[in-house]
C-alpha positions in Angstrom: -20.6 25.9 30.1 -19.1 24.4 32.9 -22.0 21.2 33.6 -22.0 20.2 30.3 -24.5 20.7 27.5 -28.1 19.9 29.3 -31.6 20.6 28.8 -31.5 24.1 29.6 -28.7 24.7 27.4 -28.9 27.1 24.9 -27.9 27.0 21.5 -26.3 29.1 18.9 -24.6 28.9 15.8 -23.7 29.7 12.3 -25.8 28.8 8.8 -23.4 28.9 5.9 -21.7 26.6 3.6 -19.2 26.2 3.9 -18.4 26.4 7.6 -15.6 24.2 8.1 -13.3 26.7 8.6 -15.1 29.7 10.9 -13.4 30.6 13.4 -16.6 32.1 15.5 -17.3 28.6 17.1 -13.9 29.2 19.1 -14.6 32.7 20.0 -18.1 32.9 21.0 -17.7 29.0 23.0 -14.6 30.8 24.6 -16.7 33.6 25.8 -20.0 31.3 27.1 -17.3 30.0 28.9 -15.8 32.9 30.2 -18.8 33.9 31.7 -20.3 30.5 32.6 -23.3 30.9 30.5 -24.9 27.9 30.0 -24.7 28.4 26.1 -23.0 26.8 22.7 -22.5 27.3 19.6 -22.4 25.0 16.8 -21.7 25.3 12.6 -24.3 24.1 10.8 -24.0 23.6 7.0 -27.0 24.9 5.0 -26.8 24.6 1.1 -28.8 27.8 -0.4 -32.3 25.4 -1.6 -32.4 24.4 2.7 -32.2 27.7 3.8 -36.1 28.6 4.3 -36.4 24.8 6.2 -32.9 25.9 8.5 -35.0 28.9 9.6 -37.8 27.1 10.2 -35.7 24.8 12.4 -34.2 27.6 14.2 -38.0 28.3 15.4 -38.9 24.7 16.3 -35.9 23.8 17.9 -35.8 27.1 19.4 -31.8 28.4 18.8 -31.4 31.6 20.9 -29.3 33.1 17.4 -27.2 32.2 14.8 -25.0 34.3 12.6 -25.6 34.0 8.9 -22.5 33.8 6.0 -22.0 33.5 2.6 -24.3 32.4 0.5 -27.2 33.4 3.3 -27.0 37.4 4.0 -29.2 38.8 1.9 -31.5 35.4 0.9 -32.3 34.9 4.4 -34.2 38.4 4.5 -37.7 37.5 3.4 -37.4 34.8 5.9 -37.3 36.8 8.9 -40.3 38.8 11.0 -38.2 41.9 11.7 -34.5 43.4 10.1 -32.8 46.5 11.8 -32.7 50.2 9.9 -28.3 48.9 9.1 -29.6 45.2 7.7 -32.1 46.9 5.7 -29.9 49.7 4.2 -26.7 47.1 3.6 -29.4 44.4 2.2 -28.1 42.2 4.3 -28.1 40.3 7.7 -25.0 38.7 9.9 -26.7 38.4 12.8 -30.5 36.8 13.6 -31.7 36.9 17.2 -35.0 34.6 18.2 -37.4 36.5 21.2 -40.1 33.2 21.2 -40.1 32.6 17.4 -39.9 36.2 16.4 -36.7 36.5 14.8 -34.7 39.5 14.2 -32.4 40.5 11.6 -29.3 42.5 12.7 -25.9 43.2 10.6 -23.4 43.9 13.1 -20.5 44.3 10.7 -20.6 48.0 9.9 -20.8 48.4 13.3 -18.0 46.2 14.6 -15.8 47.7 12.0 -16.2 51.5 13.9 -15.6 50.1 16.7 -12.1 48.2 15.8 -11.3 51.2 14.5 -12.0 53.1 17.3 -10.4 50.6 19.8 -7.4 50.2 17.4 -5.9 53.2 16.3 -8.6 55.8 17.9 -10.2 56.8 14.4 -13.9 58.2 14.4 -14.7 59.0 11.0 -17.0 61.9 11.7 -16.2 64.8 9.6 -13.4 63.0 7.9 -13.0 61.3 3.9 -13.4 57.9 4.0 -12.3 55.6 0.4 -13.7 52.2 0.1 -12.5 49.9 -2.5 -15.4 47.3 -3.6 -19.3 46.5 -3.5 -19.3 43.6 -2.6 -21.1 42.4 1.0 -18.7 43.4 3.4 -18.1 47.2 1.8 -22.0 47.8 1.6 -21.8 47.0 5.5 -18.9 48.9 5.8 -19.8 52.0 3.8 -23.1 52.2 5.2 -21.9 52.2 8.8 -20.0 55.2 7.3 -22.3 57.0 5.8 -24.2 56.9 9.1 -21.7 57.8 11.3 -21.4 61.3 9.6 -18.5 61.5 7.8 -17.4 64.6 5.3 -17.4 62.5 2.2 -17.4 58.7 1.6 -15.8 57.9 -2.1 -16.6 54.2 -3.5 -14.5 52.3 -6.1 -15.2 49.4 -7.8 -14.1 47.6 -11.3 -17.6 47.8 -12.2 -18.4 51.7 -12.1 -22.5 50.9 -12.2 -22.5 49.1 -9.4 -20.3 51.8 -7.4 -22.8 53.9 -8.6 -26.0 52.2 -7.5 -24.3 51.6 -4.0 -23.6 55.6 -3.8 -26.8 56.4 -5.3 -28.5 54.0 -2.3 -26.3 55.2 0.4 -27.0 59.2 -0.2 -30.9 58.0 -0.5 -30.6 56.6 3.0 -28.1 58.4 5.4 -28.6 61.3 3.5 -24.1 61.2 3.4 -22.0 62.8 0.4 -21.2 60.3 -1.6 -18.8 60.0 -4.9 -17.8 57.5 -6.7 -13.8 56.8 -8.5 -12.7 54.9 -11.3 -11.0 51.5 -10.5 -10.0 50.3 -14.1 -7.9 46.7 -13.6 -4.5 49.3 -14.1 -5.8 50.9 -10.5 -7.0 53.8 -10.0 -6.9 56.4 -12.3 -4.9 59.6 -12.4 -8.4 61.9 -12.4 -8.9 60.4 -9.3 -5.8 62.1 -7.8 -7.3 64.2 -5.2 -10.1 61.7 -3.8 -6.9 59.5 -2.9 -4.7 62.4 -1.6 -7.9 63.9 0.6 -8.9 60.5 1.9 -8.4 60.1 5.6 -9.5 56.2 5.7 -8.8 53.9 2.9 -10.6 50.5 3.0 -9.9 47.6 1.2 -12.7 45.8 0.8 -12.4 42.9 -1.5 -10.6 38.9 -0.7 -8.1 40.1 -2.8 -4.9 38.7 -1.2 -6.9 36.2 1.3 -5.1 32.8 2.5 -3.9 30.9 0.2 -3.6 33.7 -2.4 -1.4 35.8 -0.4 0.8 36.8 -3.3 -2.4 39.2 -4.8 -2.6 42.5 -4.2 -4.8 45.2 -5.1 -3.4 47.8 -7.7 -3.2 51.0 -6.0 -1.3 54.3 -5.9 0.0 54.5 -2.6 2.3 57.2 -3.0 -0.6 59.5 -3.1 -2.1 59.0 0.4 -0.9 61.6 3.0 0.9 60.5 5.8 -0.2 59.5 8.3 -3.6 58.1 6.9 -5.5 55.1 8.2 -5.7 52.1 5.4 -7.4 49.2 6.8 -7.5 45.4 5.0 -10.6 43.5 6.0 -8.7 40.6 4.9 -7.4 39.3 8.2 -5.6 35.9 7.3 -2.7 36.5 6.7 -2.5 39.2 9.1 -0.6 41.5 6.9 -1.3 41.4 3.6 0.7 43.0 0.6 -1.3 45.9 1.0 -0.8 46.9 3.8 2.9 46.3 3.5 3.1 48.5 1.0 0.3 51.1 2.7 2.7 51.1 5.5 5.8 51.5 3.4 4.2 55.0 2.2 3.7 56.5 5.9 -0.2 55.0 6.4 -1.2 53.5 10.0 -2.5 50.0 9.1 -5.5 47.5 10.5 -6.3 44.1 9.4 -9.9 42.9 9.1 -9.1 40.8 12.5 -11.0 43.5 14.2 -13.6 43.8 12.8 -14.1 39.9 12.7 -13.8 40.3 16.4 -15.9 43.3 17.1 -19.4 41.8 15.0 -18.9 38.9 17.3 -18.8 41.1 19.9 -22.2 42.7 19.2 -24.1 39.4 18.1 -22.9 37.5 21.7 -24.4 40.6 23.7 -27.8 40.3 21.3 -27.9 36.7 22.4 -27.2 36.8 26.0 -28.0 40.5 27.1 -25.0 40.7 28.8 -21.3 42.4 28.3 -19.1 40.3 26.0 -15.6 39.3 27.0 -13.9 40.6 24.4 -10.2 39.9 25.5 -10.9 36.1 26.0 -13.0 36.6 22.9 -9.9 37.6 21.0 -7.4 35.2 22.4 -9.4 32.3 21.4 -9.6 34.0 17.6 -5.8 34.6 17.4 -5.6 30.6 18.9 -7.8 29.9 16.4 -6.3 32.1 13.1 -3.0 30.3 14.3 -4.1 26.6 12.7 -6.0 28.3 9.9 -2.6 29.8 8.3 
């Protein structure tokens, strides 16, 4: 935005709280400036009881998008005139993109997750075993992109087996995917569980389990049984290795961090703003700029 913010400038943003420390403000400003959009984007705290008057504001004041965050994704639903077939199957939206008042749901997480992966160390989980630890919001996004992108089994673990279960039952409903579902007792995985860890050809971990500032935590996890050569990917991107994948890498397993997949969704949600390609490399530099005085 090279003149300035004017009165043609269009905004976007983020609805969360808290907000203080996102780092999409630096990536997706970066990349209006990188393509000399006349656009910006602004955090904007929004306690859970102002949500429904925030998205009312976004109509009156006319915001081209914002992405939504915790505690938002799946209250802001109801509140929207239209959610896409991923956003309805997760439960939950990332993304919202206002066409003249009508706004749209989108969840672009799944989505940018297969494509880091992709981009990163060339996996395409068609046909393959994919493990994802949690059920939480960002493993429903990311076994649901999964499921949908036709894999031959997806296996779901979570310290509470019921809700692994009602995840699995919902994702087989939808995508129609094989799904099965592993103990995860607060040990780690169990022993029964053997051959869902040795077949797996993806293992995600799903949880903030080892997140900045609690870098010492780890997730239990029997690392010795994953053949080699197996992808394990940590959504957790800060710090950028986390004890998990130190010790996933220790065993023979190609690593990612979550950084990708951070990158990626924003990827997506800037080209449902504008309608044009994003600039993903300038859109990267500015998050590893930004990751660097987070730490």
């Amino acid at each position: 935005m090279a003149g300035g913010i004017n009165g043609l400038t269009k905004v976007c943003g983020i609805f969360g709280d808290p907000v203080q420390h996102s780092l999409s403000p630096a990536m997706h400003n970066a990349a209006f400036a990188a393509t000399g959009l006349d656009y910006i984007y602004v955090p904007f705290q929004v306690e859970k009881a102002n949500l429904p008057d925030a998205i009312k504001a976004l109509r009156a004041l006319n915001l081209a998008g914002v992405n939504i965050t915790i505690p938002h994704k799946e209250t802001v639903l109801p509140h929207l005139d239209e959610i896409s077939m991923e956003a309805g199957f997760i439960g939950a939206v990332n993304t919202v993109v206002n066409r003249q008042g009508h706004l749209r749901g989108e969840n672009t997480d799944g989505r940018g997750f297969i494509k880091a992966l992709s981009e990163q160390v060339g996996f395409n989980p068609k046909g393959k075993t994919a493990l994802v630890l949690g059920a939480g919001g960002a493993a429903r996004a990311v076994a649901v992109q999964l499921a949908l992108s036709g894999p031959a089994k997806l296996v779901l673990a979570n310290r509470s087996r019921p809700r692994a279960e009602g995840l699995a039952k919902l994702i087989a409903e939808k995508t129609g995917a094989a799904v099965a579902v592993a103990e995860w007792p607060a040990q780690g995985l169990q022993h029964s569980d053997s051959r869902m860890i040795a077949n797996a050809d993806l293992v995600v971990q799903a949880t903030p389990v080892g997140m900045y500032p609690y870098t010492a935590e780890t997730v239990f996890f029997p690392f010795e049984r994953l053949k080699q050569g197996v992808v394990v990917c940590d959504l957790v991107y800060n710090p950028a290795r986390t004890n998990f994948l130190n010790k996933a890498a220790h065993f023979g397993a190609v690593t990612v961090n979550g950084l990708g997949m951070l990158l990626y969704q924003g990827a997506l949600a800037f080209e449902l703003w504008t309608g044009i390609t994003a600039p993903v490399e300038v859109m990267r530099d500015a998050l590893m700029k930004a990751l660097s005085t987070h730490s």
